[in-house]
C-alpha positions as CSV (number, residue, x, y, z in Angstrom):
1,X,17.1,58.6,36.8
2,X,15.4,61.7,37.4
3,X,11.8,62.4,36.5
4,X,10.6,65.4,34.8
5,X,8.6,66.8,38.0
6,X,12.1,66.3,40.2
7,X,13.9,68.2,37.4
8,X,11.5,70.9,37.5
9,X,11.5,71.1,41.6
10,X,15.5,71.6,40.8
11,X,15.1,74.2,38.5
12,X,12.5,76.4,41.0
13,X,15.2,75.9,44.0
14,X,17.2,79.1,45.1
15,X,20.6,77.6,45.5
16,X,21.5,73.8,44.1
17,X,24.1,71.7,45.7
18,X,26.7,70.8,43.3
19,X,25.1,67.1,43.1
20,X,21.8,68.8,42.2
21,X,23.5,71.0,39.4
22,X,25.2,67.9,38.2
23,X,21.9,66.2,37.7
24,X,20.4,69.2,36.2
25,X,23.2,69.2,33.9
26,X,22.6,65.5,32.9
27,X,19.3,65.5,32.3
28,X,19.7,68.7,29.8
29,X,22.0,66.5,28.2
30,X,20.7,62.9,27.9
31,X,17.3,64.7,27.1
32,X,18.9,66.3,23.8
33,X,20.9,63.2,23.1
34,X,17.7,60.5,23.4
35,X,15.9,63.1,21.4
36,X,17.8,62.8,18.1
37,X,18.7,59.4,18.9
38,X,14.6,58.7,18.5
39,X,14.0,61.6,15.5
40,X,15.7,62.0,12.4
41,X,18.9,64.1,12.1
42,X,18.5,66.4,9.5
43,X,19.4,64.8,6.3
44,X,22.5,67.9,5.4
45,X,23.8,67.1,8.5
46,X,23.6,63.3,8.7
47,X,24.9,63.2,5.1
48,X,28.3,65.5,6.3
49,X,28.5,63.3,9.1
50,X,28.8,60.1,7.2
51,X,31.2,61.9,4.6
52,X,33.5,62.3,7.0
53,X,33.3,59.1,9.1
54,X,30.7,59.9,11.8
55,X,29.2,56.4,12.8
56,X,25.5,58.4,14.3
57,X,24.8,55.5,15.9
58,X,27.5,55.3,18.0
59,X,27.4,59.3,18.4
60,X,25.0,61.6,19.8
61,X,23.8,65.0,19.5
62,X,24.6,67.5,22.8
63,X,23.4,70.6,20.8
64,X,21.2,71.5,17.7
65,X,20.0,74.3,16.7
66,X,18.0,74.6,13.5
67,X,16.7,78.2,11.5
68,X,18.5,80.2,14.3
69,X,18.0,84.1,12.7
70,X,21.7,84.9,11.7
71,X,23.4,81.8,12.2
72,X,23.8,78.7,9.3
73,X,21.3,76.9,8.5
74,X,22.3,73.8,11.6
75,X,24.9,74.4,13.8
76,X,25.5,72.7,17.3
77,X,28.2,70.2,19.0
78,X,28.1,66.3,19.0
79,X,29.9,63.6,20.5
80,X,31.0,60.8,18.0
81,X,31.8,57.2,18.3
82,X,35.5,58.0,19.1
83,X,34.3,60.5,21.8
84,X,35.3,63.5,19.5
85,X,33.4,66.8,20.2
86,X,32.4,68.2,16.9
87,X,31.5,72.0,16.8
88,X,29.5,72.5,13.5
89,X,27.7,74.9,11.5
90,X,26.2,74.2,8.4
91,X,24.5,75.9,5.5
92,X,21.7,74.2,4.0
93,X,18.9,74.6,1.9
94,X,15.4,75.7,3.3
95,X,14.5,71.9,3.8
96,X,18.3,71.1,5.6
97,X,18.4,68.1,3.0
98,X,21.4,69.4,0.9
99,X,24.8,71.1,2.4
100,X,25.0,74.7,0.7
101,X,28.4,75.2,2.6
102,X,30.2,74.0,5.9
103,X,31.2,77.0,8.1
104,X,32.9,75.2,10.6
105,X,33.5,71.1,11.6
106,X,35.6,71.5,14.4
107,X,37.4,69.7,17.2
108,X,35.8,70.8,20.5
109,X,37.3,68.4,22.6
110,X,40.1,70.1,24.3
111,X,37.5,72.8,25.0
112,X,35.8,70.5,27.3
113,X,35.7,69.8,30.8
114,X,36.8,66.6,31.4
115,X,37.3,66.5,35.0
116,X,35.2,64.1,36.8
117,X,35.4,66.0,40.4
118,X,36.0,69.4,40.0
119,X,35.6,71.4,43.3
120,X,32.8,73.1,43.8
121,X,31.0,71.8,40.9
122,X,31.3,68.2,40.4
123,X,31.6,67.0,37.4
124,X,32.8,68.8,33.9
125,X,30.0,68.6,31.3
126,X,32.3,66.8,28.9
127,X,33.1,63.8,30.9
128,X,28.8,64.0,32.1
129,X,28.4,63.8,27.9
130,X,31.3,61.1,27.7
131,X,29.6,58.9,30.4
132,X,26.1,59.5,28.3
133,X,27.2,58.4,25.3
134,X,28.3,55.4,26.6
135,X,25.2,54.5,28.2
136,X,23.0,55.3,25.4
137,X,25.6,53.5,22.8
138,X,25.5,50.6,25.1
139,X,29.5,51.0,25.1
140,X,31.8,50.0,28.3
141,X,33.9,52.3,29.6
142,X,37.1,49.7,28.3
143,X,40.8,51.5,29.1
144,X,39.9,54.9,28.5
145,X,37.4,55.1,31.8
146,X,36.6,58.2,33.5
């Protein structure tokens, strides 16, 4: 696993091989996902989620914004337990504990890149966010392996 001082030596370099960019990519991800997995979702947001059958500990966050000027309340993608994307935005009130109105929950996934060895770049983010999840849930990889 990378540490924070290799990531940043990535970041300074000129040109990245496509191994580099894939770890770059990686670490943006697992370092969102371990975040929210360690702090508390915002309760609007965890509160949709469980209305409509999101198991958050067998999902994780890949992009949360909160109080963005001119955009909902929370918006931002996930990965659930069934390796859905989920493109949301929410309206909440000013503390994010109560859903004002749902702009958009979404399936993302056929957006995604799901290639594991795409030329030239390695691999796509969604199978990167796939393989994370599965770590971090502590799931195998079963039929539906990359």
């Amino acid at each position: 696993m990378e540490t924070p001082a290799d990531i940043e030596r990535l970041r300074k370099k000129r040109q990245c091989n496509v191994q580099e960019q894939n770890r770059l990519v990686e670490y943006g991800l697992r370092t969102e996902a371990i975040y929210w997995r360690e702090h508390a979702l915002p309760k609007a947001l965890h509160d949709e989620g469980l209305a409509r059958g999101i198991d958050w500990d067998n999902s994780i966050i890949l992009d949360l914004d909160i109080d963005f000027p001119g955009m909902p309340s929370l918006f931002g993608l996930f990965l659930s337990q069934n390796e859905t994307f989920i493109r949301f935005e929410i309206d909440t009130d000013e503390k994010h504990e109560n859903v004002l109105a749902v702009e958009e929950w979404t399936d993302w996934t056929s957006k995604q890149n799901m290639n594991t060895h795409n030329r030239g770049t390695g691999m796509g983010w969604g199978a990167q966010a796939i393989l994370i999840r599965r770590e971090l849930c502590a799931r195998p990889a079963g039929k539906e392996s990359l």
